[in-house]
C-alpha positions as CSV (number, residue, x, y, z in Angstrom):
1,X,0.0,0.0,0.0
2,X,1.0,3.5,-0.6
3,X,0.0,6.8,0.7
4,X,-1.1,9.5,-1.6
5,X,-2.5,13.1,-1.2
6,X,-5.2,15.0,-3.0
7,X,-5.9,18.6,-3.1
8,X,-9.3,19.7,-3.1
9,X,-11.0,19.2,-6.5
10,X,-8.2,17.3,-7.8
11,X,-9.6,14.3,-10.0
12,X,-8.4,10.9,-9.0
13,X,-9.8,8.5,-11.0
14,X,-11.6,9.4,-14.0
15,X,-15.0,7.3,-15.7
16,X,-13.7,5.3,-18.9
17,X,-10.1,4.9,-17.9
18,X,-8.6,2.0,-17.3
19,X,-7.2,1.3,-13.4
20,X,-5.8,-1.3,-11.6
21,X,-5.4,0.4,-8.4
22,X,-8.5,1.1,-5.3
23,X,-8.1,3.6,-2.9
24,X,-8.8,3.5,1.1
25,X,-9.9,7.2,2.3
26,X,-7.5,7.7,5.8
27,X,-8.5,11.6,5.7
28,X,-10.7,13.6,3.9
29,X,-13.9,13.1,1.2
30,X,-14.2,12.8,-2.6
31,X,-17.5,13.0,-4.7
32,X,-18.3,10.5,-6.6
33,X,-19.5,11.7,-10.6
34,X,-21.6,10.0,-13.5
35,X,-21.6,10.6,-17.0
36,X,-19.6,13.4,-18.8
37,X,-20.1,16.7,-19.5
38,X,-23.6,18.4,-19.3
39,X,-24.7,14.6,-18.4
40,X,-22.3,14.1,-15.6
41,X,-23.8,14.0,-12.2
42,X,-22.9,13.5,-8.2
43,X,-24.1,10.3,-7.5
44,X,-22.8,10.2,-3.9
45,X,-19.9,11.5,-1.5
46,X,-17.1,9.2,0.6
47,X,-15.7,10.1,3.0
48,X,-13.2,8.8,5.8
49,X,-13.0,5.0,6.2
50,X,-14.4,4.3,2.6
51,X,-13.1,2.7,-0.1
52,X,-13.6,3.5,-4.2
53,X,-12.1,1.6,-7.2
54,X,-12.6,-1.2,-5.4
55,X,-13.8,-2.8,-8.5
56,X,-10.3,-3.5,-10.7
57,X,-9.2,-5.4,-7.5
58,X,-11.7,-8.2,-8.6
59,X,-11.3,-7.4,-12.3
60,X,-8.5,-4.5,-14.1
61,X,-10.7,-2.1,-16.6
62,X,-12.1,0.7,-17.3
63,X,-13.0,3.2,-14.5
64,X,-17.2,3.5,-13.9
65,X,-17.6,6.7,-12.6
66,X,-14.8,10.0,-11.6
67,X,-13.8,10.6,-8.4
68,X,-12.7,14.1,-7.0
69,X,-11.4,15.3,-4.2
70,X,-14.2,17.4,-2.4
71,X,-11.3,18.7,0.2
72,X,-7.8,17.6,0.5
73,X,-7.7,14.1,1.4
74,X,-5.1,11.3,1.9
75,X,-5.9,7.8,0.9
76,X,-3.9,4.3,0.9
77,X,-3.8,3.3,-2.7
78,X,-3.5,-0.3,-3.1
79,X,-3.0,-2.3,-6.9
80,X,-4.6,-5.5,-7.8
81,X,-1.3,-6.9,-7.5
82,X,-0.6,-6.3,-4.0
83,X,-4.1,-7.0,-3.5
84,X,-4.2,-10.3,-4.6
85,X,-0.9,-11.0,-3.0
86,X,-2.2,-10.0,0.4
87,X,-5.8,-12.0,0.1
88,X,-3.2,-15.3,-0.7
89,X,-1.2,-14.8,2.7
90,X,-4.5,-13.6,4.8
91,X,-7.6,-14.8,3.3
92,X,-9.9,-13.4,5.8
93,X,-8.6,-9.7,4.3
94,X,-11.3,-10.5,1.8
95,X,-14.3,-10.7,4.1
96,X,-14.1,-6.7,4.7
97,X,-13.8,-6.4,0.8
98,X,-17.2,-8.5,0.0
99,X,-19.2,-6.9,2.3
100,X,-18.0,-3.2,0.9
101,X,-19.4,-4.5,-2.4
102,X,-22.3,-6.3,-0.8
103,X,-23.3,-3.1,0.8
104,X,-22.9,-1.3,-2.6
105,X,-24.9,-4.3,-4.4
106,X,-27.9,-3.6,-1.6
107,X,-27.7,0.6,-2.5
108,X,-28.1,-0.7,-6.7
109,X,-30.9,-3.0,-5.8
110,X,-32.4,0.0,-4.1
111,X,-31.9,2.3,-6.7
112,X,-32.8,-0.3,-9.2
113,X,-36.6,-0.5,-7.9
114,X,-37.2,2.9,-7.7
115,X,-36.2,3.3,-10.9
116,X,-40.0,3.2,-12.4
117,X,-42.1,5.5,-11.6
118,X,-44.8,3.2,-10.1
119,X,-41.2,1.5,-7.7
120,X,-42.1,-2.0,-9.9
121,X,-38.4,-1.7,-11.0
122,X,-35.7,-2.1,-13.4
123,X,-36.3,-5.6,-14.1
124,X,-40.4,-5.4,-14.6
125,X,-39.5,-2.4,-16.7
126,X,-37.4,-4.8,-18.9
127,X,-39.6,-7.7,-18.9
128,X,-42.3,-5.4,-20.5
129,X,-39.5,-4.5,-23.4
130,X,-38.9,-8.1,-24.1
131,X,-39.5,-9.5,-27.6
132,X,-42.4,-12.2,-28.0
133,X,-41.4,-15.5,-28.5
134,X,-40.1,-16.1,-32.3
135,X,-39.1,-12.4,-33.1
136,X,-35.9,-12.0,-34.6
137,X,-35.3,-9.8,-31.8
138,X,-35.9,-12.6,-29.2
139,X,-32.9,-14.6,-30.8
140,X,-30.4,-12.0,-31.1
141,X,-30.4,-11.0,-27.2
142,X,-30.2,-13.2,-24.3
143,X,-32.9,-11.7,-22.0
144,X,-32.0,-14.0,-18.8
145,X,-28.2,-12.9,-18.6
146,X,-29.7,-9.7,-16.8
147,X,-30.6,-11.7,-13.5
């Protein structure tokens, strides 16, 4: 792990670039950003104790969303590398890990639902965009790979 300092409104990861490296906030908060240009949006703040990137741990790629610094902040950056490394010598390192991206599974699911305006959610929403049964559509795309 390494230590690394932000100033306020510095960007530290930005959506669409590749990473291989999460970040562990020791001091500080960041805001997290959506989408680019007029269509980018705050979708939520971290702050002290919080983790983002966590993601290229499990898997190296592209960045989902940009992440500035809302004040000056220190983190512990830590690669998929040395990640991996440490989960082989202390498995039980992992357990804090899953439930990070448990919790963050439960706040999609959330946000999912309400995603309709009558809260029936994303997937009813989908089901009711799904081809009939024999259209070339209903072929070409696997509906069941969404759940």
């Amino acid at each position: 792990m390494q230590n690394v300092a932000f100033k306020a409104g510095e960007t530290i990861i930005r959506q669409g670039d590749e990473g291989d490296t999460a970040f562990f906030i020791v001091s500080g908060a960041v805001d997290v950003t959506v989408g680019r240009g007029a269509n980018a949006s705050v979708v939520g703040r971290l702050a002290t104790g919080e983790v983002f990137g966590e993601m290229c741990l499990i898997e190296p790629g592209p960045r989902s969303a940009t992440v500035t610094a809302a004040c000056d902040t220190e983190c512990l950056a830590v690669s998929y590398q040395d990640f991996i490394a440490g989960i082989e010598e202390k498995p039980e390192r992992a357990v804090g890990f899953m439930k990070t991206l448990v919790r963050r599974l439960r706040k999609m699911n959330e946000l999912l639902e309400s995603a309709s305006p009558e809260g029936r959610g994303l997937r009813a929403m989908l089901l009711e965009c799904q081809p009939s049964a024999g259209a070339p559509e209903a072929t070409a795309l696997s509906w069941t790979m969404l759940w």
